[in-house]
N, C-alpha and C positions, 0 to 999 in steps of 0.2 A: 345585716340589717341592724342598724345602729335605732335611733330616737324615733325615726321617720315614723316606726311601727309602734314604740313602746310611751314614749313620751307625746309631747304636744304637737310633734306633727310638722313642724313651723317652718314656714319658707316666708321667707320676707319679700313683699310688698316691694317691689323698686320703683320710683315714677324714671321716665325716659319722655326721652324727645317724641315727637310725630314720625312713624313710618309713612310711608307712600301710602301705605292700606287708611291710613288716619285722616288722610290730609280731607278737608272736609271744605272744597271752594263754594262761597258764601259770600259775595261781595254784600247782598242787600244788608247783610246784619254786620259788618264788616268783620266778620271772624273768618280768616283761611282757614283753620285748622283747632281742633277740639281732639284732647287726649286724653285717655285715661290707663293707669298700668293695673292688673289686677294679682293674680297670679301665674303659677307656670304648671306644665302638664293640662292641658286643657281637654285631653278627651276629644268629644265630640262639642263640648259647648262654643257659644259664640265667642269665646277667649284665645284669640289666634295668637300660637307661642313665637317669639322673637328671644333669641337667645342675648337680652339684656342681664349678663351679671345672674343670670338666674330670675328673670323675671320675665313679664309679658306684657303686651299691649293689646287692651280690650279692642274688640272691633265689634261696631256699631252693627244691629237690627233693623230693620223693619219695626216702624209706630216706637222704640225705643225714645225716652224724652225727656225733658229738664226742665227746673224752671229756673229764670234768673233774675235778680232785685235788685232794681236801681231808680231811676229817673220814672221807667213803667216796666213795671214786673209784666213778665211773658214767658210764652212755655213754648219750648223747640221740641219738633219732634221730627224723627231722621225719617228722611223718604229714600228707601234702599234703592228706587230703579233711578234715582238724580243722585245720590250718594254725598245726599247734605241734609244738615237741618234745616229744617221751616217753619219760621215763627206763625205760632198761634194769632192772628190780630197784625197791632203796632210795634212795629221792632222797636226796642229802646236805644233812643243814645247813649246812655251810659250803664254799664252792668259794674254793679259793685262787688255783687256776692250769686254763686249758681249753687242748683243744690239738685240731687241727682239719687233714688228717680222720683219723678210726677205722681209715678205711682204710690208711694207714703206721705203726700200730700203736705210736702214741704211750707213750710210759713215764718216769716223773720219780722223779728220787733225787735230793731235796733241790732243789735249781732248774736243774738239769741233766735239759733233756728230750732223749729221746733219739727217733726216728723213722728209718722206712724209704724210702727213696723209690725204686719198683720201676724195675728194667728194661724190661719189657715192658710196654705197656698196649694194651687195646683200645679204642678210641675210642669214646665215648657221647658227643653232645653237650650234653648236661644235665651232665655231670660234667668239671669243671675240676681240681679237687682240689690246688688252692692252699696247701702248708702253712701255719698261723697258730697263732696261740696268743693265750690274754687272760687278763689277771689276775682280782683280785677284782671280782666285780660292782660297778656302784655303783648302790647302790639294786636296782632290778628290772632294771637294762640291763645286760650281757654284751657288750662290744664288741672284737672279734678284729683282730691287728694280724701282718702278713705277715714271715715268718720266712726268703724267699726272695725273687730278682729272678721275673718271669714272661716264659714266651715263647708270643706270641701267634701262632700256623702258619695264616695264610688260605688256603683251598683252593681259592679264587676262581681258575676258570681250570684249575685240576689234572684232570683226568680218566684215569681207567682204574689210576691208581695203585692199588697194594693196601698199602705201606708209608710211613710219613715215620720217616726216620732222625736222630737229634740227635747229632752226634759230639765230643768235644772233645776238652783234653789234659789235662782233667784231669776226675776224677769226678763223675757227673753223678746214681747211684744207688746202692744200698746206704744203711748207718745212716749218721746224720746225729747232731749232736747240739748244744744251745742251750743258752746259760746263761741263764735268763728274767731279761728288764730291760730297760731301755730302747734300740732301736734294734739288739736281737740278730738273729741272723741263725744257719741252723744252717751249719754246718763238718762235712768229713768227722771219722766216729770216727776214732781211733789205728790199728783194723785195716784201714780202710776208702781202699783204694790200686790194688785188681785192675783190671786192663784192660777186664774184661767190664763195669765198674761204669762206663766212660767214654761208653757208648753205651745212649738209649737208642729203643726201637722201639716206634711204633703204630701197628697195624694198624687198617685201616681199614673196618672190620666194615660199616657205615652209610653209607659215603661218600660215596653219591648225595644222601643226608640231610644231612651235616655239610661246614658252612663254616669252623668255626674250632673250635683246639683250641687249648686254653690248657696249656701245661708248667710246674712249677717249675725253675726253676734256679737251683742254688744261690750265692751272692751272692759274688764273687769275681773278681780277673783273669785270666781264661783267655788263654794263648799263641794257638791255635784253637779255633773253633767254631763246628760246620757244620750245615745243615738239608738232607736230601736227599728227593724223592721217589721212591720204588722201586720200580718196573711190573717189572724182571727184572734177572739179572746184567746185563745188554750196554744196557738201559733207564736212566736214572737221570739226573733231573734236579737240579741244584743249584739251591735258591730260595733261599740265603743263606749269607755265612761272614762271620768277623769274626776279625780276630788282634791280636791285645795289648789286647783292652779288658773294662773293668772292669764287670759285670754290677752293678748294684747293687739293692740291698734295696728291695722296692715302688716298681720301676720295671719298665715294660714294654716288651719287643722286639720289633719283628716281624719274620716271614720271609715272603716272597710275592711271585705274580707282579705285575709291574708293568704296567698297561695304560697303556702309550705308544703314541697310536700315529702319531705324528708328528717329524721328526730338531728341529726346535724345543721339543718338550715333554723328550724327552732330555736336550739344549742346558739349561733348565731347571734339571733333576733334576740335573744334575753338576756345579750351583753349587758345591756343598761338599763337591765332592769332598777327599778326602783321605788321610793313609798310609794308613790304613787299605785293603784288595782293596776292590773294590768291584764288585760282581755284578748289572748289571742282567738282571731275567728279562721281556723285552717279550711282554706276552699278546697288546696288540691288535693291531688288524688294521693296520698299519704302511704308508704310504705316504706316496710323495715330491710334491712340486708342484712347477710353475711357481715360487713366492713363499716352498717348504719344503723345501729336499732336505738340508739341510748340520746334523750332529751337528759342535760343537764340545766338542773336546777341553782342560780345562784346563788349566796346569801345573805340575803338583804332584809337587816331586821326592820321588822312591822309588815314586811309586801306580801299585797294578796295577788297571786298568777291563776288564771281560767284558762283551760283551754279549751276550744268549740270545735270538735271536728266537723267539719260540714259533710263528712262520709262515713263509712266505717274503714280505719285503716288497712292496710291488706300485710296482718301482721304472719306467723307463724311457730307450728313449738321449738324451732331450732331457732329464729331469731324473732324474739318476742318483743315487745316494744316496752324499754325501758328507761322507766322514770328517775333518775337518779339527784339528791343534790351533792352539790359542793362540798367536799368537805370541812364540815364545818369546827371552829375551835370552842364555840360556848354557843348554847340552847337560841340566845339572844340575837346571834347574827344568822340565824335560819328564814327563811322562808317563811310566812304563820300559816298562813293557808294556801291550800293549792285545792281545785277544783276541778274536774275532770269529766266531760259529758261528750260522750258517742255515742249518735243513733245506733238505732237496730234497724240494718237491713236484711233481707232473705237472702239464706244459704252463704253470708259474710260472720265471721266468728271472730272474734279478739285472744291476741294471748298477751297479757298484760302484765310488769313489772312493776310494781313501785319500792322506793328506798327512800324514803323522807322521814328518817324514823324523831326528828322534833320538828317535822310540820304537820298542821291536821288538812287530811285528805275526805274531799268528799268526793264519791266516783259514784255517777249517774248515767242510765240508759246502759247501753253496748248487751250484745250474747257475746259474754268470755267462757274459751274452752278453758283456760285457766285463770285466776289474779290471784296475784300474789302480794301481797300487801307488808309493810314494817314502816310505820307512819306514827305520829304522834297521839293522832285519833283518826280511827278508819269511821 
């Protein structure tokens, strides 16, 4: 497990042609076809994968809709049992510029679009709600080109949550606004600065139903930026943060638990490790052998590494679970902190190793029959 887990995640955006699934016959509006690519691994969402280069082709909802500005602005909205759109009203003769979706209440003065992107949402898994926008038709095809980075939240493993929280330090909802052309991207309005606007929340209406939810976020360097799951004040699990990096336009993040469940697949995953925190969330079911007990640690100066067992490991006093770093040649290229939290379950016990004698160790929760510790600060 390379970046996919430790870094930003990013799977690039591809636009593509129209599939069959796309083709969207519409003579009254004279558009045969409307597309748009989003990303790939789609789960269960309305994002049906076509193996484009690594990319995918959105397929259209139910009540799904747009609106577009030209000659007379009007708003399409897809009727899934005819497997078209249908104009709100007067179709226009001419469509200049479309903007997608209806739902953040898209508005253009001159080629300054402006959009909402809400605080709160409730989670459907059919509905992603990806801001885009597309110029003039060509020909009969309409093809929408993403105006934000995306964040992909997999709930694989999550249970009983009723929130996932997106935090960062700078605005994440409120107006938004794009100057249409190539490679744009929306940026906060002028007013657009309030706290409340830095976080946002969805509840988890469906949960048992939904594996993934897709966010906009807007395209930018954020200082912080966190994903949390929210069962209650005193409950709350972190499945991702990320500080000083640059979210970019039609690329995608993930945040999620990690099913590790071996200290070699760890070993692994923190090839590449880097400045950047770096938060693993282990779902599986974790245990040490004979031939597998030792997580090594790289050395990478400044990095802070977490790890969240979502169990208690099923360690032992013949193969105990060990922490070990890299060796290292000066204090500088060490690890700084390393973090370490195992629940306590009944009748599960930890035998625990650490060896990071210039990183400071903090170790929280777990019943250990033994720890053993040589850390820079216990």
């Amino acid at each position: 497990m390379k970046k996919t887990l430790l870094m930003a995640s990013a799977a690039v955006l591809i636009w593509t042609s129209c599939s069959e699934e796309d083709a969207l016959n519409n003579s009254r509006q004279g558009l045969s076809s409307i597309s748009a690519v989003i990303e790939q691994d789609s789960g269960k969402s309305r994002v049906q994968v076509n193996d484009n280069n690594g990319g995918a082709t959105l397929s259209w909802v139910a009540d799904d809709s747009f609106n577009t500005f030209g000659d007379t602005n009007a708003t399409y909205v897809f009727n899934a049992e005819k497997s078209e759109f249908e104009v709100k009203g007067t179709a226009p003769s001419t469509i200049n510029y479309a903007a997608y979706p209806s739902s953040f209440n898209p508005t253009l003065n001159g080629t300054t679009l402006t959009m909402t992107l809400p605080t709160g949402i409730t989670n459907v898994e059919t509905q992603s709600n990806v801001p885009m926008w597309a110029g003039v038709p060509v020909g009969t095809h309409l093809s929408f080109k993403h105006l934000a980075a995306v964040l992909k939240i997999d709930l694989t493993g999550i249970s009983e949550y009723s929130t996932i929280e997106v935090t960062a330090d700078k605005v994440l909802a409120g107006n938004f606004t794009a100057t249409l052309g190539e490679n744009c991207v929306l940026a906060p309005a002028e007013n657009n600065s309030a706290d409340a606007n830095k976080k946002v929340t969805i509840t988890l209406a469906t949960q048992n139903d939904v594996e993934v939810i897709y966010l906009p976020v807007p395209a930018t360097t954020y200082g912080s930026l966190s994903v949390t799951a929210v069962k209650s004040e005193t409950e709350i699990k972190l499945l991702k943060s990320w500080t000083n990096l640059t979210f970019q336009r039609a690329m995608m993040y993930t945040a999620s638990l990690v099913n590790l469940s071996t200290p070699s697949g760890v070993t692994s995953a923190l090839d590449d490790l880097s400045e950047t925190p770096v938060v693993l969330n282990l779902a599986g079911d974790f245990t040490t052998s004979e031939n597998d007990s030792q997580i090594t640690i790289p050395n990478v100066e400044d990095s802070d590494l977490t790890l969240n067992f979502e169990s208690t490991p099923t360690t032992s006093e013949e193969n105990p679970l060990i922490i070990e770093s890299e060796d290292e040649t000066n204090v500088g290229e060490a690890t700084k902190e390393l973090t370490i939290n195992i629940p306590v379950e009944e009748n599960k016990e930890t035998y625990l190793t650490i060896n990071t004698p210039t990183t400071t160790a903090t170790i929280a929760g777990g019943d250990y029959v033994t720890l053993t510790a040589t850390t820079a600060t216990n």
